[in-house]
C-alpha positions in Angstrom: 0.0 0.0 0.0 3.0 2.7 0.7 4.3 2.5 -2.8 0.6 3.1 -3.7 0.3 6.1 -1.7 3.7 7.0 -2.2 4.2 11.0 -3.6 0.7 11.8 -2.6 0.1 14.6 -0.5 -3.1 14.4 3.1 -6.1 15.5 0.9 -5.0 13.0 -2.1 -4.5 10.0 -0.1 -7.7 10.4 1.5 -9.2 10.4 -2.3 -7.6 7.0 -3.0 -8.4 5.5 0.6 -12.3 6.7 1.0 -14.8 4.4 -0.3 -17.9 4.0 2.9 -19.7 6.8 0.4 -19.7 8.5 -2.4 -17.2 10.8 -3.2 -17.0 14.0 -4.4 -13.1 15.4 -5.2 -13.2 19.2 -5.5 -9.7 19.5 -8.1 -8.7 22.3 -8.3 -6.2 23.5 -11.3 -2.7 21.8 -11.2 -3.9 19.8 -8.1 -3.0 16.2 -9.4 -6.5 14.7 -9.8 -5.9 12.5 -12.6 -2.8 11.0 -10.6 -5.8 10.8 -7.4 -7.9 8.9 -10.2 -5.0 6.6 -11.8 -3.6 5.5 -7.9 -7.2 4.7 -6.7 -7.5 2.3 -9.6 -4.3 0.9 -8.6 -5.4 0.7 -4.5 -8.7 -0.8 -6.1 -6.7 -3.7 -7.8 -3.3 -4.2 -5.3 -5.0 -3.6 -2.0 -8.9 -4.8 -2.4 -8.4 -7.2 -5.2 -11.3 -6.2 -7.3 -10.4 -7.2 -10.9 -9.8 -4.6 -13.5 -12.2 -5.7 -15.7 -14.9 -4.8 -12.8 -13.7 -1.3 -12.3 -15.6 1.9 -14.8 -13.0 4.5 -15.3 -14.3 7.1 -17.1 -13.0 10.7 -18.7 -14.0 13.4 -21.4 -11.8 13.1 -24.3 -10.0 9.8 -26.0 -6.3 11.5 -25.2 -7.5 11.6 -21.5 -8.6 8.1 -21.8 -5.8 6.7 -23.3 -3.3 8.7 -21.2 -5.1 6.6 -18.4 -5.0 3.3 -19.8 -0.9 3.8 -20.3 -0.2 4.3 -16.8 -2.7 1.7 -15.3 -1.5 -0.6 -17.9 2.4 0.0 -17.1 1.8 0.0 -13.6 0.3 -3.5 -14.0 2.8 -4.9 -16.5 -0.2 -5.8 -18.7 0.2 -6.7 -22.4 -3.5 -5.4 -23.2 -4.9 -2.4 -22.6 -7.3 -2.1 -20.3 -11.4 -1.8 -21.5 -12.8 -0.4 -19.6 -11.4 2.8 -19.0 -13.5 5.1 -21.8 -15.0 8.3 -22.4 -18.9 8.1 -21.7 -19.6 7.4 -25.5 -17.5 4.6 -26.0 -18.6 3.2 -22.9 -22.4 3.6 -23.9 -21.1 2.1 -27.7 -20.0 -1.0 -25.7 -22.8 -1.5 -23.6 -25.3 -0.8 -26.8 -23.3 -3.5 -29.2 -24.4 -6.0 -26.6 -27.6 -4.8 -25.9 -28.8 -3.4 -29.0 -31.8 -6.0 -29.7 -33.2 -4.9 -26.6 -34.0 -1.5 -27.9 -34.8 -2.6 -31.4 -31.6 -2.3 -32.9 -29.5 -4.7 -34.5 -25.2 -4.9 -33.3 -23.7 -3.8 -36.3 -25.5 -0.5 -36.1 -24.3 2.4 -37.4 -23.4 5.6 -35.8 -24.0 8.7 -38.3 -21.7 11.9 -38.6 -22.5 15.4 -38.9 -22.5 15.1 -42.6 -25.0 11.5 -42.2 -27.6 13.1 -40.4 -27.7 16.8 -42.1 -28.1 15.0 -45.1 -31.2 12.8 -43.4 -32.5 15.7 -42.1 -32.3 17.4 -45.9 -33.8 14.8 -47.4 -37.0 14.8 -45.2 -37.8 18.3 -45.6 -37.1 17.9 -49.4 -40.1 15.2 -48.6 -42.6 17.4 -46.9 -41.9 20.2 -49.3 -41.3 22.9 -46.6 -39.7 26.3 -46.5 -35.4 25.5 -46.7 -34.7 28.6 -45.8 -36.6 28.1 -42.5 -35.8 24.4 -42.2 -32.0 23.9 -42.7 -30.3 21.4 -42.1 -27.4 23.0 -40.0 -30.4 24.1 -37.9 -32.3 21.2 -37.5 -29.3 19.2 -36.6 -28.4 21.8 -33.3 -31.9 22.0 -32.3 -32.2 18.1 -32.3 -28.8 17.6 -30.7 -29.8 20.3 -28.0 -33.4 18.7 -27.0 -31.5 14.8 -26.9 -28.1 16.3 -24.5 -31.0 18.2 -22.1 -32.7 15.6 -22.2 -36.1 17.2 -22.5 -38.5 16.8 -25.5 -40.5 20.1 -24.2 -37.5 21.8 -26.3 -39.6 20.9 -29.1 -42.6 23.0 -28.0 -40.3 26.2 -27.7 -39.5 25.7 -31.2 -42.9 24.7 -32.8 -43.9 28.2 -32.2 -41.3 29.4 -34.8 -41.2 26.0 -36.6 -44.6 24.3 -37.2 -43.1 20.7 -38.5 -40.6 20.6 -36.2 -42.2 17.8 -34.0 -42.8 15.9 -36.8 -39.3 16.3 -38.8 -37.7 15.0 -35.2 -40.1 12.2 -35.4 -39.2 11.1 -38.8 -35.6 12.1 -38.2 -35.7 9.4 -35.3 -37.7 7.0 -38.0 -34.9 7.4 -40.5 -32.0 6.9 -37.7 -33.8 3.3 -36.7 -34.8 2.1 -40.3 -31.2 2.6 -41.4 -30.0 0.6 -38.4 -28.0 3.8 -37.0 -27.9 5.7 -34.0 -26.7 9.9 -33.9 -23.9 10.7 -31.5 -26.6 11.9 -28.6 -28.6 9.2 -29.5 -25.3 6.6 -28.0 -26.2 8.5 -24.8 -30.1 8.5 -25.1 -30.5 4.7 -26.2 -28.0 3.9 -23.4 -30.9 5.7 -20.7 -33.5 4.2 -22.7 -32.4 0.8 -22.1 -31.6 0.9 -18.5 -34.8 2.3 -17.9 -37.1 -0.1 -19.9 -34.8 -3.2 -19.2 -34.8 -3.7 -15.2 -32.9 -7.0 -15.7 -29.6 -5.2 -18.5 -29.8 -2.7 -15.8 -29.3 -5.1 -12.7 -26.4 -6.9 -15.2 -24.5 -3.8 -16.0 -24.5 -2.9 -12.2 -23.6 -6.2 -11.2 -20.5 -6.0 -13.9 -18.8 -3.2 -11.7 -17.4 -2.7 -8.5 -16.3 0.7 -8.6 -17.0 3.7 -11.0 -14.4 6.5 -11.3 -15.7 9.7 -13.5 -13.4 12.7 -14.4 -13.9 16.1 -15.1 -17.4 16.0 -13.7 -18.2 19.6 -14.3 -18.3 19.1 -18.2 -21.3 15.9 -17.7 -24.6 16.8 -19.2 -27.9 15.5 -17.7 -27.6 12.4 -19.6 -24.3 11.3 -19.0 -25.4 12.1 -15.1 -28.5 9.8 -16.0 -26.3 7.2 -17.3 -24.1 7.0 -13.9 -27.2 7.3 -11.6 -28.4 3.8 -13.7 -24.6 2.3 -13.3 -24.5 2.8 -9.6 -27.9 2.2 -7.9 -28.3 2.9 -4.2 -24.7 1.8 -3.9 -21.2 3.7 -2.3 -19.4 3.1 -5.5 -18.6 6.1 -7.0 -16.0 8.5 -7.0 -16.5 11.8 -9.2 -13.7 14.4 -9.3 -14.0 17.7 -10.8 -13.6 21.4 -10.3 -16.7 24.2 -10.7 -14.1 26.9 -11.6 -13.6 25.1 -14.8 -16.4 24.5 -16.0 -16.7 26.3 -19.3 -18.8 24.1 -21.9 -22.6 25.0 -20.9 -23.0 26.6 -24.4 -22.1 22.9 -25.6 -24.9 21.0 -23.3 -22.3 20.5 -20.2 -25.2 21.1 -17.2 -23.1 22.3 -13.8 -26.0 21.2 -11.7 -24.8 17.6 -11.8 -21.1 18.9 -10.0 -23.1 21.7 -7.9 -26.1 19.2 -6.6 -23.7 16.0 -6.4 -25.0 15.2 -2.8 -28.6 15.9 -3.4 -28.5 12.7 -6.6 -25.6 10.7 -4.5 -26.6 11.1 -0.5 -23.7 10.7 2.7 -21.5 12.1 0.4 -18.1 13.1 1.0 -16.3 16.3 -0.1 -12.5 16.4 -0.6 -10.8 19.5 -1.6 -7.5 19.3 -3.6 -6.3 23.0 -3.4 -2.5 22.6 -3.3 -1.2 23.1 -6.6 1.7 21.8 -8.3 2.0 23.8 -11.3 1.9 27.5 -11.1 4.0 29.9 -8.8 1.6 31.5 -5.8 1.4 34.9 -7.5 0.0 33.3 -10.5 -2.6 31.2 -8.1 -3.2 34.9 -6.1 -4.8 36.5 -9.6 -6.7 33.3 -10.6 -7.9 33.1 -7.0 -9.2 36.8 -6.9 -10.6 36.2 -10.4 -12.5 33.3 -9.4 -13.6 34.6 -5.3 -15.9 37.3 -7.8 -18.5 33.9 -8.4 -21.8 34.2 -7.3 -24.6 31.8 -6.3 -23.9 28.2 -6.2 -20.4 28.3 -7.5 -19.4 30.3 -4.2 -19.9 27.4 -2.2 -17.4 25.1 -4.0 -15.1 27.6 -5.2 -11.2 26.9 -4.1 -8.4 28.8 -2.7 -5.0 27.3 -4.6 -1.9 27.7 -2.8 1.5 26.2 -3.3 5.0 25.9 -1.8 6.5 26.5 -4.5 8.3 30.7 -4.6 6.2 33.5 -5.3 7.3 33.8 -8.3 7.9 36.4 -11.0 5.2 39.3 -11.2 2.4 39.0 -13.4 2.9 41.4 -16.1 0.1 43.5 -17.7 1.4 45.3 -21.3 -0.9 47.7 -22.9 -0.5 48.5 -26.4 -1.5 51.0 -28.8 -2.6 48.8 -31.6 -3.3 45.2 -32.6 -0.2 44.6 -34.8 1.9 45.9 -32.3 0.4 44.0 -29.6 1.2 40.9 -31.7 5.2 42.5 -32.5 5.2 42.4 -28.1 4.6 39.3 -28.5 6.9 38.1 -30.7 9.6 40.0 -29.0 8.9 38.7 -25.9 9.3 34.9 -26.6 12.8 35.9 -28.2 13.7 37.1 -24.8 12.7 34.0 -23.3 14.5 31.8 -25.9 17.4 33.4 -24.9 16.8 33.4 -21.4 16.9 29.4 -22.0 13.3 28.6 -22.4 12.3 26.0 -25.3 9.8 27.4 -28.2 7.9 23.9 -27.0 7.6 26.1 -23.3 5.8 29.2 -24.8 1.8 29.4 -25.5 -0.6 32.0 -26.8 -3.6 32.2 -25.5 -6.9 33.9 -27.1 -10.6 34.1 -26.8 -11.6 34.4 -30.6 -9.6 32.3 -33.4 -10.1 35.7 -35.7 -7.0 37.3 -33.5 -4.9 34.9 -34.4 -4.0 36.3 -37.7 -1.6 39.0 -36.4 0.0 36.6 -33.8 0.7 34.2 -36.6 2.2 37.0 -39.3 4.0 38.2 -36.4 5.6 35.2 -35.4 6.7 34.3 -39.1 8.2 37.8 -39.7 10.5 36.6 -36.4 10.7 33.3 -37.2 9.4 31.8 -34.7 8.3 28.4 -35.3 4.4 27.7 -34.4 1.8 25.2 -34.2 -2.2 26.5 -34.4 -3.9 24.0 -31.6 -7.4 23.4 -31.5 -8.6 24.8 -34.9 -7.0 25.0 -38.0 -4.5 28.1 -39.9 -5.7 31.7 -40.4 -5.2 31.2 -44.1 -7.0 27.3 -44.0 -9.5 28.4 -42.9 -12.4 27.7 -45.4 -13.7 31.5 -45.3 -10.4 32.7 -45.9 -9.8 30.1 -48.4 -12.9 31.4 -50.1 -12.1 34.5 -50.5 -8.8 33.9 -51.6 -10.3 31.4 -54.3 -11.5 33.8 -56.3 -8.4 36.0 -55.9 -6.2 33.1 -57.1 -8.5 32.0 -60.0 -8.9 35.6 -61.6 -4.5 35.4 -61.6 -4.8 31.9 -63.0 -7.4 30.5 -64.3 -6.5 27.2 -65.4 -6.5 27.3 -61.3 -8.8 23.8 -61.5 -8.8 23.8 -57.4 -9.3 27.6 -57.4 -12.1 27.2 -59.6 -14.1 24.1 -58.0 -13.7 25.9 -54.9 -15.8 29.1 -56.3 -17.8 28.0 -59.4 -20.6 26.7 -57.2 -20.1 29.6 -54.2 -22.5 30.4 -53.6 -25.0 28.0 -55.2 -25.2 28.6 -58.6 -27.3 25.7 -59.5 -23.5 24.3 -61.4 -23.5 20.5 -60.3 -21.3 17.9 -61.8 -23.5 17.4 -64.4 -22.9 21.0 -65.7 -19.5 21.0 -65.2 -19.1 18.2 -66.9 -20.2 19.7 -70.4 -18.1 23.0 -69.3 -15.1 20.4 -69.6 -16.1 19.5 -72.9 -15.0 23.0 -73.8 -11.7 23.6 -71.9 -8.2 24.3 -74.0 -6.5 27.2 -72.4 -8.5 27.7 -68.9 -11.5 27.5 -67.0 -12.2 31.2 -67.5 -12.9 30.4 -71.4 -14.1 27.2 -71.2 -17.1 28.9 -69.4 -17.5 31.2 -72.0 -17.3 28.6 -74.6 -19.8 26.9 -73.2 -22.8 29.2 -72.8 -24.7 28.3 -75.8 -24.5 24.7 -74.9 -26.7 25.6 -71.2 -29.5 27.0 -70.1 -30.7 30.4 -69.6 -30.5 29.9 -65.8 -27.5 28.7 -65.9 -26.3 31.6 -69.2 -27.3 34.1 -66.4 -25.3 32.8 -63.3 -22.4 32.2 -65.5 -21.8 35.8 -67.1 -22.3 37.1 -63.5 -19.9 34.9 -62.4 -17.4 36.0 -65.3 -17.9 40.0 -64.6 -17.1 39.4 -61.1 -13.6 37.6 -61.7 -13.0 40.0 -64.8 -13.4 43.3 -62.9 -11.2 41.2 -60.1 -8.5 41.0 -62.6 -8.8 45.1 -63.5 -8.3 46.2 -59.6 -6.8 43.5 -57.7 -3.1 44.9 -58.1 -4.4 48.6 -57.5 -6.1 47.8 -54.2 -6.1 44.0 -53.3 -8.0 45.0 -49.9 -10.7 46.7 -51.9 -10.9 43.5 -54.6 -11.6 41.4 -52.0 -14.5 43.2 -50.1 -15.7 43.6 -53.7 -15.6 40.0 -54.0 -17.3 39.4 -50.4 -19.9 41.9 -51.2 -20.8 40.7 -54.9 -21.3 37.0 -53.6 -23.0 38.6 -50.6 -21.1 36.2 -48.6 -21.8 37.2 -45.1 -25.1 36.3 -45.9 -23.8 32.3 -47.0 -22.0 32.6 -43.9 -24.9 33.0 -41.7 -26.8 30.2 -43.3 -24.0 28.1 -43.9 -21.9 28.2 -40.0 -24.9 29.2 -37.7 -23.4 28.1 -34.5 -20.2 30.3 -35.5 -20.7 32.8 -38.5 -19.8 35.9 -36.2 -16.0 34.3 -35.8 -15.7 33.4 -39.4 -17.0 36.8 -40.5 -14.5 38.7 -38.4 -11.9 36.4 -39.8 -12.5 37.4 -43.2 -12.1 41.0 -42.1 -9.1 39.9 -40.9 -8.4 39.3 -44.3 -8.8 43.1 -45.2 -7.1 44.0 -42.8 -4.1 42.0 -44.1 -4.4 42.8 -47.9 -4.4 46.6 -46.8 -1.5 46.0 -44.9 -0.2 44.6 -48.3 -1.0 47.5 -50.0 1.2 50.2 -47.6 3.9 48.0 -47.9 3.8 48.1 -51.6 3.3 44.4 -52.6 1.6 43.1 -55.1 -1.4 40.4 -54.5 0.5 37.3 -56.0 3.8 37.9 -54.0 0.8 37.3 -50.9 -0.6 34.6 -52.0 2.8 32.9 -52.0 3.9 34.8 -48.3 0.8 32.9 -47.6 1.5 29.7 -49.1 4.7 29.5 -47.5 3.5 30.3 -44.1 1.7 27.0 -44.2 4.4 25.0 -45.2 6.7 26.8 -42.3 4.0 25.4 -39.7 5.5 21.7 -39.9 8.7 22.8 -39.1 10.1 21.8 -35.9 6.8 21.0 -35.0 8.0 19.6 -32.1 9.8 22.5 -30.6 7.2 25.4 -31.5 4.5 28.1 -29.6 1.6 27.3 -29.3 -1.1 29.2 -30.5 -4.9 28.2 -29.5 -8.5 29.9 -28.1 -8.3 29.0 -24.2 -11.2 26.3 -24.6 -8.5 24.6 -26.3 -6.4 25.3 -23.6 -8.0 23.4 -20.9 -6.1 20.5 -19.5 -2.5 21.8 -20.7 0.4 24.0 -19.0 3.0 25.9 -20.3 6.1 27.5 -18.6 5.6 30.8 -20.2 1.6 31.6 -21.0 0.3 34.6 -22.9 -3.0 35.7 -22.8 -3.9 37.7 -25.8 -6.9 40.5 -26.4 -7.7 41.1 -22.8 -10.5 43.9 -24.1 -14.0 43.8 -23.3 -16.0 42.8 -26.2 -13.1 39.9 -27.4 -12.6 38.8 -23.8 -15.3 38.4 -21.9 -17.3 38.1 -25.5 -19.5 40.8 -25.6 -22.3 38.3 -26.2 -21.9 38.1 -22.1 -23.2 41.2 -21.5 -26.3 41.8 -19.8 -26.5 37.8 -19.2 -25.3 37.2 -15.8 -25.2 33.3 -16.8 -22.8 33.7 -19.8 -21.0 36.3 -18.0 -20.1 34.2 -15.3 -18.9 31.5 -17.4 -16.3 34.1 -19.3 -14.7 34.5 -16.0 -14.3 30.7 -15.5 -12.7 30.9 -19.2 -10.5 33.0 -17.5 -9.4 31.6 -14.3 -8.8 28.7 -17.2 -6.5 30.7 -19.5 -4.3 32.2 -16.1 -3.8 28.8 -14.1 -2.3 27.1 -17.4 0.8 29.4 -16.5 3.6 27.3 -14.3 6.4 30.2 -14.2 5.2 33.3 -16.2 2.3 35.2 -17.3 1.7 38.4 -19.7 -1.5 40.1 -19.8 -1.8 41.7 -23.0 -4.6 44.0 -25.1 -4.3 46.6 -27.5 -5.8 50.3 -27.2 -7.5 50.2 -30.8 -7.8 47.4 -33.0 -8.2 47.2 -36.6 -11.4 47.2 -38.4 -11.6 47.1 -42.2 -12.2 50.4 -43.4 -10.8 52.4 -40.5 -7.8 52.7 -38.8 -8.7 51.4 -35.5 -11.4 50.5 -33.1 -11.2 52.4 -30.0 -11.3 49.2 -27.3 -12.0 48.7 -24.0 -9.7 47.0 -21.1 -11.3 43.9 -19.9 -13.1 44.6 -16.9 -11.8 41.1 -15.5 -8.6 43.1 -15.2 -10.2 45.4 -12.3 -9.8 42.8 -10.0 -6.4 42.2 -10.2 -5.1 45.6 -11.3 -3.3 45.8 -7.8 -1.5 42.5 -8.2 -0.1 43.1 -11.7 3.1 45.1 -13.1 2.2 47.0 -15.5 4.8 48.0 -18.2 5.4 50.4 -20.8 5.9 48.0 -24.0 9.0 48.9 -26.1 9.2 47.1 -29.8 12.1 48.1 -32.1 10.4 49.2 -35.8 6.7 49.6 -34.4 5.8 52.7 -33.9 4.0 53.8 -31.0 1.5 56.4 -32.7 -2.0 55.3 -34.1 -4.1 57.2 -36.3 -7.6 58.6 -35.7 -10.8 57.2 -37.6 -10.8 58.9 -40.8 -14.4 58.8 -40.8 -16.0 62.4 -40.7 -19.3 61.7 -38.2 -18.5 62.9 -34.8 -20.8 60.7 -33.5 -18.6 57.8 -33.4 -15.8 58.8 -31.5 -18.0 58.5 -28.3 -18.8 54.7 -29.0 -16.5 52.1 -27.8 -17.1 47.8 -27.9 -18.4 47.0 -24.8 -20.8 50.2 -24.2 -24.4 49.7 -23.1 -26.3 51.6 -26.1 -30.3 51.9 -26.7 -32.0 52.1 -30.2 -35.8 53.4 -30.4 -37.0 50.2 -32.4 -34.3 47.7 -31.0 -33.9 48.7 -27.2 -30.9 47.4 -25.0 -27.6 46.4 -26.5 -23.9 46.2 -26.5 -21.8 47.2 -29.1 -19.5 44.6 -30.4 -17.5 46.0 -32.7 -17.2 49.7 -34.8 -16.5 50.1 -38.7 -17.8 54.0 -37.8 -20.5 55.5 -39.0 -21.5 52.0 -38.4 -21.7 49.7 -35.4 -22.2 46.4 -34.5 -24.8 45.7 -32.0 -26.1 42.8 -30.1 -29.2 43.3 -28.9 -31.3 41.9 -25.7 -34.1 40.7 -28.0 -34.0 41.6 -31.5 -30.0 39.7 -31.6 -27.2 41.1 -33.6 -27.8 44.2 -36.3 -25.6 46.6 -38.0 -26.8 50.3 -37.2 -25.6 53.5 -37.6 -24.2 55.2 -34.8 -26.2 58.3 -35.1 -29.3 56.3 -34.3 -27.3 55.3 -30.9 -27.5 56.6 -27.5 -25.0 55.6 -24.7 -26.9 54.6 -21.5 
């Protein structure tokens, strides 16, 4: 038992050694819970002599589970891993491949993607002949996923009033799923419920197959993942849950807190253990993220944690205004030189943001000082499909015999140009795609005639102006194809990120432009920036939004775009819910930090058009301000004055992102981001509009 216990400190040997209740293990960040987890499997096995294959280990994500697995299976000297350490869906996958006739199912079911079910879910409005602007796809998918993870068919109600066939599109959605023998992601979870709770006897079996049930990161469970464990367990002592509230950061994505808040009310006698010794950060690191977090209100109060450490105090905490975005970025950049050379490893260094769209400077930034990088969590700045787009139609209208180019665009947005059409335009190619379409023409419809020349005056007046003003080509190009629009329909869960990307985009091409390039020498900069990203990829910063974050630490962490608006999101404001969760986000981003932490945000930030955005400092940074050192940045070849908005309409230099605003028809809002004399405002009930700011009042 002492080597067992062996390394652990009082609060994490009690973990391992308590099992006359359930237990409830309060982890805070750094604290060592997934070592608590891994040596109470082993006490389990070594001291009780339960069998592995009759202990239920389960975490969140398949790197977490198989992490696990290593070290249970090293420790044991076994040749196989073990199976039954999972995440809750490959648990529920298991169970259901045993159980499926139960339920109506056969074994080999299949479990249907994204892609499976949207094109289901197309197939059966196409059937009742309804509205497909009302009833997309992309839509119907979220609003199905989110009644199955609340695990509440009322959902359905809510939505009926805007959507009449909803009800019955989810009931032959669900008719579809079963006559094809295949089961949705949530519906893994669902069936799982459905079973235990129609079979008393698969129930009694599965409860009878384990001992012991171990669940991490209890905070992120949603009701039906909580469901699933209530069914596993019974009335017995057998489960320990570990978790920490402060981190919980995935309600927007079904996770329901109430499971981790309420523990004792579903699980009775239980017993609370704190872990709040840390063994990752320095103590003034844990000081901010402890005042950050002591802010919480209601419920999370009561299980919020105090981390301390024995480690030193530290270095300070350092808090770097700057006057503009690119310059924030050139810090940056700067800054990890200094650490290189201080010893530090590129592997050491990360970047935290809230919003991918800010990556783009930190990644141009980073190349100019060659600085090798890798993007975690999400793809490139110039992968990325809206940037992609855009750039299509750029790179066909400088070649087009471009045949990736012009797939990409010929059909975006819809022109009604299937495979079918563009197999006759191929009849007709011999020097390039541009006059193989023209070629063509006589050989298609008038439809088709129409969408065609329309497509050929936008790539022709792209080749007339793209080398005069590249930035202006583009917005042409995002404006003809009204692609904000496609955006909306196409992304709805995450249009607002990909449309500020894309102005990242003009913010880069005019950026171009002053430094006197022409468009094709950026389309190779840009090529070659994705090729530099494999490069030492295992030695390289990493770059990633903080939900990414989550679960990692770095020895040097920088946080990125500290401005309210960008960080907390300014679709927090005036939701007390959602704003409470943006401070978890960033009690998250500080406690990844082990030895230092810069605070960064830039005094205006770019918006196409316009000079700069006047911003906002986050107002999470009020309750720190007295335990940060704030420094006056100095960057070699930036210079430290910024222009005003060259916008004539007074008005607008009294807005800023962040402000409380009314409008007579709209009401209550909060501007999230200024292209003067317009502004982007989200409102309480009328959601996000573009208004101008003259028909704004500050309240």
């Amino acid at each position: 038992m002492e080597d067992i216990l062996t390394g652990l400190n009082k609060e994490q040997k009690d973990a391992v050694l308590h099992f006359s209740s359930p237990l409830l293990v309060l982890a805070g960040a750094g604290s060592g819970k997934t070592r608590v987890i891994t040596h109470k499997i082993m006490f389990l096995i070594k001291e009780l002599g339960i069998s592995l294959d009759r202990i239920l280990a389960i975490t969140f994500t398949n790197k977490a589970a198989n992490e696990m697995k290593e070290r249970v299976k090293n420790y044991l000297g076994l040749n196989e891993e073990p199976q039954w350490i999972a995440t809750f869906h490959s648990f529920s996958a298991k169970v259901l491949r045993i159980e499926a006739k139960a339920i109506g199912f056969d074994r080999n079911f299949v479990i249907y993607d994204e892609e499976d079910s949207k094109k289901l879910l197309k197939e059966i409005v196409e059937e009742l002949n309804l509205d497909k602007e009302l009833y997309k796809p992309d839509k119907l998918k979220n609003i199905i996923s989110q009644i199955k993870q609340n695990f509440d068919e009322e959902v359905l109600d809510f939505y009926a009033m805007q959507m009449p066939h909803i009800n019955q599109i989810y009931n032959l959605y669900q008719e579809g799923l079963i006559f094809a023998n295949s089961m949705d992601f949530d519906d893994i979870l669902l069936n799982t419920v459905k079973l235990f709770n129609e079979n008393l006897e698969i129930k009694q079996k599965w409860q009878d197959k384990f001992d012991y049930i171990l669940v991490d990161e209890y905070q992120d469970t949603n009701k039906v993942q909580h469901e699933i464990l209530k069914h596993i367990v019974g009335d017995r002592d057998c489960i320990t849950v570990v978790g920490d509230p402060q981190q919980c950061i995935y309600t927007w994505r079904g996770a329901n807190p109430e499971n981790i808040l309420d523990f004792e009310k579903d699980f009775p006698s239980t017993r609370i253990i704190k872990l709040e010794r840390n063994y990752r950060s320095t103590q003034k690191i844990l000081n901010i993220a402890n005042k950050v977090i002591s802010s919480s209100k209601g419920k999370w109060k009561e299980k919020v944690l105090t981390l301390w450490t024995d480690k030193e105090e530290g270095e300070d905490i350092k808090l770097i205004a700057l006057e503009n975005d690119k310059q924030e970025a050139g810090l940056i950049a700067s800054q990890i030189k200094k650490f290189i050379n201080e010893g530090y490893e590129y592997k050491d260094i990360a970047i935290l943001i809230r919003m991918s769209f800010l990556s783009r400077n930190i990644e141009e930034a980073l190349v100019k000082a060659s600085i090798p990088y890798q993007i975690i969590g999400g793809v490139k700045f110039y992968e990325r499909a809206e940037i992609k787009d855009i750039l299509a139609y750029l790179r066909f209208a400088l070649n087009p015999k471009d045949i990736q180019a012009f797939k990409r665009i010929i059909n975006l947005p819809s022109r009604g140009i299937g495979n079918k059409t563009l197999n006759k335009i191929q009849k007709f190619y011999v020097e390039d795609w541009k006059q193989a379409l023209k070629d063509s023409l006589s050989s298609l419809s008038k439809k088709l005639q129409e969408h065609i020349i329309q497509f050929l005056e936008i790539i022709e007046n792209i080749q007339k102006n793209a080398d005069k003003s590249p930035a202006e080509t583009a917005k042409y190009v995002y404006d003809s194809i009204d692609y904000e629009n496609y955006l909306k329909n196409k992304y709805p869960k995450d249009h607002e990120d990909r449309i500020e990307n894309v102005k990242e985009l003009f913010n880069a091409l005019e950026e171009l432009e002053k430094r006197g390039k022409t468009l094709r020498e950026f389309l190779e900069e840009t090529s070659l920036q994705q090729a530099q990203d494999s490069i030492e990829e295992l030695n390289s910063v990493k770059v990633m939004t903080v939900h990414a974050s989550k679960g990692l630490e770095y020895n040097v962490v920088f946080v990125a775009g500290l401005e309210d608006g960008i960080f907390p999101s300014g679709r927090a404001f005036g939701n007390v819910e959602q704003m409470e969760e943006e401070r978890r986000l960033f009690y998250v981003a500080l406690t990844r930090a082990k030895e230092h932490l810069i605070l960064t945000f830039a005094r205006n930030r770019n918006s196409f058009g316009y000079n700069s955005d006047k911003t906002k400092p986050s107002r999470f940074l009020k309750d720190i301000k007295n335990q940060l050192k704030t420094l006056k940045p100095t960057i070699r070849g930036v210079s430290n004055k910024t222009k005003s908005f060259t916008n004539t309409n007074s008005s607008s230099f009294s807005f800023k992102i962040g402000q409380v605003v009314k409008h007579d028809v709209f009401g209550k809002g909060v501007i999230k981001s200024l292209s003067p004399p317009k502004a982007r405002v989200i409102f309480e009930k009328a959601g996000e509009k573009e208004i101008l700011t003259k028909f704004l009042k500050v309240i």
